[in-house]
N, C-alpha and C positions, 0 to 999 in steps of 0.2 A: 629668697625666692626659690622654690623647688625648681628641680629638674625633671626633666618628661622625655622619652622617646614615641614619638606616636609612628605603628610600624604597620605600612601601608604594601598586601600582597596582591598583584595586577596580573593581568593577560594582555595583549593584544587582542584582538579579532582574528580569526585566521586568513592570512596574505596582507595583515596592515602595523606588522612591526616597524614599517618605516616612518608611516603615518605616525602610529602611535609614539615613537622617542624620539620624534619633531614636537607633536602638543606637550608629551610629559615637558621635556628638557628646553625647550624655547616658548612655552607658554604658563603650563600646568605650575612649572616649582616655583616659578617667580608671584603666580597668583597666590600659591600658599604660601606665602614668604612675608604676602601685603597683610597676612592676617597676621593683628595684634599678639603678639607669646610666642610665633613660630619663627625661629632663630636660624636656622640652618636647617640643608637637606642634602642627602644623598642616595644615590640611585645605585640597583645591583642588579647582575642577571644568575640565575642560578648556575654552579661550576660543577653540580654533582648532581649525584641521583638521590639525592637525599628526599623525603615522603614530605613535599608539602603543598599536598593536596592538590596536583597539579599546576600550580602558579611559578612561573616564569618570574617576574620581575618585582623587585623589592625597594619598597622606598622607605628609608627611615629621615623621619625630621624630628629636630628638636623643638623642644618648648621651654623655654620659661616662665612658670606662672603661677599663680599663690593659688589659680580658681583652673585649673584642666580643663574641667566641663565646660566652665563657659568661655574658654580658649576653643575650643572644640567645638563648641555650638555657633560659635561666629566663623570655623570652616562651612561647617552646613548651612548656615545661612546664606553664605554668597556659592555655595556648589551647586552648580545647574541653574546658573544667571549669568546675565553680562559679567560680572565680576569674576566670574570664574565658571568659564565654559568647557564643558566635558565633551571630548573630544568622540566617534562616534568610531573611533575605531581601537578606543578601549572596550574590551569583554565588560558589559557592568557586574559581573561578577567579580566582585574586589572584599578581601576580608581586611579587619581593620583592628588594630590593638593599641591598646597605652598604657605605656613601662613609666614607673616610676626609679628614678635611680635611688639604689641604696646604699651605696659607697661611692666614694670618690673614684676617680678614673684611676687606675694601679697601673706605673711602669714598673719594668725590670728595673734594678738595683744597680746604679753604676758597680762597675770591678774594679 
């Protein structure tokens, strides 16, 4: 079974970062977690002035799975339903990517 990063750039709303990593972090990761392929997730907030397009907040989640696309199309299907409710003080402006891994994960070298 391949591996997949799918890597998810966010906003808040302006004055609702509280609101907003309340829904991410106690609603949002667990809803994408119920969908079939998606393995794990982890959340980031940017530490630099680094150009990315103005977006604050980063989510990377894994996937497992022979079929991405249709791993992916059953996110969309339950995004903006009961299943998985978007929260109104996310920016809907959110870009969206998916990494396929092409090496294994590399540590340093025991000494």
């Amino acid at each position: 079974m391949a591996t997949y990063k799918f890597v998810v750039l966010t906003n808040a709303k302006p004055g609702e970062d509280a609101a907003y990593h309340r829904w991410y972090d106690g609603v949002h990761l667990g809803d994408v977690l119920g969908v079939p392929g998606f393995v794990s997730a982890q959340r980031f907030e940017i530490a630099n002035a680094s150009d990315f397009s103005g977006y604050k907040f980063l989510a990377i989640y894994d996937i497992e799975s022979d079929d991405p696309q249709a791993t992916l199309a059953g996110l969309m299907k339950r995004a903006g339903t009961d299943a998985m409710v978007i929260s109104p003080a996310m920016d809907p402006k959110a870009s969206t990517s998916l990494w396929r891994a092409i090496t294994p994960v590399v540590k340093p070298r025991a000494e």
